[in-house]
N, C-alpha and C positions, 0 to 999 in steps of 0.2 A: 063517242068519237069514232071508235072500229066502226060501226055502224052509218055512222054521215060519210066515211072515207069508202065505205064500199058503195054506199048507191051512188056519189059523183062518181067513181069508176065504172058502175054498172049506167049512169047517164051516157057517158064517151067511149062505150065499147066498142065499136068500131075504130078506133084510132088507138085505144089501149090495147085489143087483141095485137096488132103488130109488134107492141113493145114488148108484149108477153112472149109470144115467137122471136124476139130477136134477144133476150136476156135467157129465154129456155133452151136457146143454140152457144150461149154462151156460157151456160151450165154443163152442157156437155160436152163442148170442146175441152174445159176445164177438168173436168172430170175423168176425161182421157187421157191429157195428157199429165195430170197429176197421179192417177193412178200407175202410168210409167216411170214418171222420176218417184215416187214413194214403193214404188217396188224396186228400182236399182239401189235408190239408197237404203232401204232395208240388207238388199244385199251386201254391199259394198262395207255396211260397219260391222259385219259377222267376218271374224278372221279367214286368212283363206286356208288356214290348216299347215303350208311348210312354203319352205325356206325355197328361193328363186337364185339369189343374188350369187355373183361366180357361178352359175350354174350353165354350163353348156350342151346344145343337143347336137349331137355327130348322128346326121343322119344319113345314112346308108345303102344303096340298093345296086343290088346283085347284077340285076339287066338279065343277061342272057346265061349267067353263069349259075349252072343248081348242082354243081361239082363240091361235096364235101361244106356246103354253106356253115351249118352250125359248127364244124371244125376251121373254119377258119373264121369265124365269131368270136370263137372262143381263142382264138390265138392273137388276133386284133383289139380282143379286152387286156390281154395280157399285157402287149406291145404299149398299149396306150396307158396301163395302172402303171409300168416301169418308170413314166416318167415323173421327175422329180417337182412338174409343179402338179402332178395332180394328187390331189386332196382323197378323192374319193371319186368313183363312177359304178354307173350300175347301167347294162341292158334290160330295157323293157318296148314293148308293143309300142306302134306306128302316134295311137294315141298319146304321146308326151302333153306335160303340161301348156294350157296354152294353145298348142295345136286345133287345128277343126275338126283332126278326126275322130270318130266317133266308134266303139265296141261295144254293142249290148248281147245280151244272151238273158235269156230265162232260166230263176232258178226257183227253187220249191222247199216250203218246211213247213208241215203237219197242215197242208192243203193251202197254204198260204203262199200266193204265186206274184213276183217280181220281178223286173227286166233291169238291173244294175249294171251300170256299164264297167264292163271286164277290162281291169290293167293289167296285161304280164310281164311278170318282172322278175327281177333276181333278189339274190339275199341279201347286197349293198343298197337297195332301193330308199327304202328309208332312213339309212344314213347319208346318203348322197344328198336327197332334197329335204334333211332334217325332221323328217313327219313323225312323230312321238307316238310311241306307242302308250295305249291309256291303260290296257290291260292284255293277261296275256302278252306274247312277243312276237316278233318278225318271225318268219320262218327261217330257217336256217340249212343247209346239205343233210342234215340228220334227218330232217324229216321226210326225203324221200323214202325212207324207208316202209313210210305208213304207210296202211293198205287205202287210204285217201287221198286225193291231193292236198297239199297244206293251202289255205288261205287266211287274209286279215281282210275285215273288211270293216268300214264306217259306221261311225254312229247311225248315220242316215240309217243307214240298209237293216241295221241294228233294231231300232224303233222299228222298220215295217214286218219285218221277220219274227222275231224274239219278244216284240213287247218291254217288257219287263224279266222276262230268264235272259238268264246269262249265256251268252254264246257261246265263249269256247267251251270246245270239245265236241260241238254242235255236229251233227250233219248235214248239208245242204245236199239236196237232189237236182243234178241235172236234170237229164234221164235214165235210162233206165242202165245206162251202161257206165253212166259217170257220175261219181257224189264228191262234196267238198268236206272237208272237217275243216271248222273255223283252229286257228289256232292263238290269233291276234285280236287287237281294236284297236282303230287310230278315230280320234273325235272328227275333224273334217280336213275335207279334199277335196277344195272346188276348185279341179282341174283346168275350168275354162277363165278362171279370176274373179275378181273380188265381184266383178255385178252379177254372176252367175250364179245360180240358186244350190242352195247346197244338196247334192242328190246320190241317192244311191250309187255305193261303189267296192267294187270284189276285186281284191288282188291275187292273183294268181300263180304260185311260180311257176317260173319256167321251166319248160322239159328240157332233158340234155341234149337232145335231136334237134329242140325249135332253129325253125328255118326263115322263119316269118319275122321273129321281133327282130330289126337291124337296128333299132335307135339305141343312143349309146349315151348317157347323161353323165357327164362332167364334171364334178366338182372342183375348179384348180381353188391352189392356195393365193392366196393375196398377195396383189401387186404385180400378178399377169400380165401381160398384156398381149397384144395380136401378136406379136412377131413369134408365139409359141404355137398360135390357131395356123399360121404358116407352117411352121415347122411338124405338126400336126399332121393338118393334111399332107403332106410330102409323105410324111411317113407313112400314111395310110394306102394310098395312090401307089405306091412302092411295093407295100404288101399286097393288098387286093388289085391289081391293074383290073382295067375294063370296070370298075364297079364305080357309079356313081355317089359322089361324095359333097356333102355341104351342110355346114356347121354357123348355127345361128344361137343367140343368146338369150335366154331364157327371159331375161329384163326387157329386150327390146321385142319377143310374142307376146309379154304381155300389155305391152303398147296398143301393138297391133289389136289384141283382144278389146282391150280399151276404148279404141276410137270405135271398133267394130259396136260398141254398145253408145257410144257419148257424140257420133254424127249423128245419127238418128232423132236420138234426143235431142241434139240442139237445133236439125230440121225444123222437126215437132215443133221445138218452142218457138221459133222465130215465123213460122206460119202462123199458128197460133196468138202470139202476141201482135202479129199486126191484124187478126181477122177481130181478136178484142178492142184494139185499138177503136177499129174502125167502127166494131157496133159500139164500144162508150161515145165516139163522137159524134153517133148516129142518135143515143140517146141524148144526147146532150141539145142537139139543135133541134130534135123536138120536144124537148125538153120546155128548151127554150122558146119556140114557136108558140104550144101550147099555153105555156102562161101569160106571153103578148097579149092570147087572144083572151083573158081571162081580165084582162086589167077594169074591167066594170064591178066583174067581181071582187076585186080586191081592192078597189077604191070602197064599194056597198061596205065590207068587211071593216076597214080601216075608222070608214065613217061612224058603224057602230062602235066602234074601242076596243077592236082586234090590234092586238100588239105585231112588233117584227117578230118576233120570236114565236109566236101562235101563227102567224102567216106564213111560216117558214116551216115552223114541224106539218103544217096541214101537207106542204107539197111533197115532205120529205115521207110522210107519210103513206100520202097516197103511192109514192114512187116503191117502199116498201111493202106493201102489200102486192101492187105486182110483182116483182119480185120474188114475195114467200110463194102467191100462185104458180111463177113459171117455177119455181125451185119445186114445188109439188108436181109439177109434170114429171120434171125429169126425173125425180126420185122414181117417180114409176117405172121410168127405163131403168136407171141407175142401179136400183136397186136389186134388180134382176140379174146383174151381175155376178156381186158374193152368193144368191142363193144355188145359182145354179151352176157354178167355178167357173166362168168362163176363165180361158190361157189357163187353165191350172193355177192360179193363184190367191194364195192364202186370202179367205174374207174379209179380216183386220186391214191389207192392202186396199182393197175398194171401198171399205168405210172410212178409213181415213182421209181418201181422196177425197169422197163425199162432202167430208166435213170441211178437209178446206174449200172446196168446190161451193161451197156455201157463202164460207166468211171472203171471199174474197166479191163474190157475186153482190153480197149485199156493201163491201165495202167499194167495187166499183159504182153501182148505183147510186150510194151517197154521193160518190166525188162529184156523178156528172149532172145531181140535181140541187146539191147543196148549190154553187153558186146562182143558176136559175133563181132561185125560193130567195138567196139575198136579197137580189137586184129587185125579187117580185114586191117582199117587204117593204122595201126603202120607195116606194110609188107612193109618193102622196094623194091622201084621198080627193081632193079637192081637183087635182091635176088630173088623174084619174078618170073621175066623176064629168069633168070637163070634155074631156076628149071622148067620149061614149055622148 
């Protein structure tokens, strides 16, 4: 049967080749854009590691004023913990959760070289955005005393570093003038949200000079509301005049982070599903054209005691073998993919696409040749035979 279904295809190669090019462009559209939603959503079910909700970012900048900066950081932390609806806050670097900015730095341990991107922060950090420590603890004022800086830093960073030894107590090497001692672990902290890949990250405290981190995270207690983010800024504007001030909510950047991943994607799709649309209907009408011009042959067939059901697997058939050929093309692009990481993404992601990119290709081809092969069935031989 394989064999009768290849040489009619190999009879109409000319006319098959098209179909083959227009289901092996629809392997790879698919393949693309499945590999995008199966990589968000991989992300998106991996927790994001801490707490959002009441969370505020006071953010801050000096402008022209570098008069006593970290003394009056520190006295605007104060003003702001006195008040009665806040829960908790903590100062840390430009990069807040959320936010687009980005800190990386290069660090080193026993030749093993990483670029994790740097949070600096205070000792309230992790209770402010509830981020659990797994081992080890938070740093705390005590440990400025060590002859290192204190850091916590991720599992992520964990795995590429450490392996399998245990980190605290570790040393990290900047360079040559600066080393870290791990003193923490928190499991994850995907700073950018849930579609963002979980990735290296070093928390750093802060020094008591820092002049740089002005961002101010918020914790209020429940049942806030704006009329306190007023009263807020007033108060802030009061103490630092001239210093640029504006406070956004942690729940509404990760919106913003959100769409910033989910327009794209639904772009994607809606190109995409009408560019399928239009090659299944493409398949379909020659589909359909094709076995019009067959009706000699399927009247001969019917004539010898070819049933509907044997008339109907032949064309479904043959439509399936092209199919598996165009699906073999593409795998030779496709595949090239996971071997050689392209975007840096896990190989399990591109085989997975793969696979749908498969069952969906051969379950579009069914749709748009299953009815053709009825209608070709239900031809009477005699009618058939008549009209030829």
């Amino acid at each position: 049967m394989l064999r009768h279904l290849f040489k009619l295809i190999w009879n109409k190669k000319g006319s098959h080749s098209l179909l083959i090019i227009e289901i092996w462009a629809s392997f790879m559209v698919l393949f693309g854009v499945l590999s995008l939603i199966v990589y968000n959503v991989s992300n998106y079910v991996q927790p994001i590691g801490f707490e959002y909700e009441r969370v505020w970012n006071l953010q801050l900048s000096n402008n022209q004023d570098t008069v006593g900066v970290s003394d009056k950081m520190h006295r605007i932390v104060q003003q702001i913990k006195s008040n009665k609806e806040v829960e908790s806050l903590s100062r840390m670097s430009s990069n807040s959760p959320f936010s687009a900015n980005q800190m990386m730095n290069g660090v080193t341990y026993k030749k093993v070289s990483i670029s994790p991107e740097f949070f600096y922060t205070d000792e309230n950090f992790s209770k402010t955005l509830g981020l659990p420590v797994v081992a080890g603890k938070w740093f705390t004022e005590s440990d400025r005393v060590s002859k290192f800086t204190p850091i916590v830093i991720n599992s992520k960073l964990k795995e590429v570093l450490f392996a399998n030894e245990n980190p605290l107590g570790k040393v990290i090497k900047v360079d040559d003038k600066k080393s870290f001692k791990v003193v923490g672990l928190v499991d994850k902290f995907k700073s950018k949200g849930e579609f963002a890949s979980d990735s290296p990250a070093l928390f750093e405290m802060l020094s008591k000079d820092d002049t740089w981190s002005t961002n101010v995270l918020i914790k209020t207690k429940a049942g806030v509301d704006a009329n306190f983010e007023a009263k807020l800024v007033k108060e802030v504007a009061a103490t630092l005049p001239g210093w640029g001030i504006e406070v956004s909510y942690l729940t509404e950047q990760r919106k913003n982070r959100h769409n910033l991943t989910l327009v794209p994607v639904t772009i994607f799709l809606i190109v995409s599903g009408f560019l399928l649309t239009n090659v299944a209907l493409g398949l379909f009408g020659i589909l359909n054209l094709n076995i019009a011009k067959r009706k000699n042959e399927i009247g001969l067939r019917r004539a010898m005691g070819a049933t509907e059901s044997g008339v109907t697997t032949q064309f479904l058939g043959e439509i399936w073998v092209l199919a598996a050929l165009s699906v073999l093309i593409g795998l030779l692009f496709a595949i090239q993919f996971p071997i050689i990481h392209v975007f840096d993404m896990k190989a399990n992601i591109y085989i997975t696409a793969i696979v749908i990119a498969i069952v969906l290709i051969f379950i579009i081809v069914t749709l748009c040749a299953w009815w053709p092969s009825r209608q070709a069935s239900r031809i009477h031989p005699a009618i058939a035979l008549h009209e030829e």
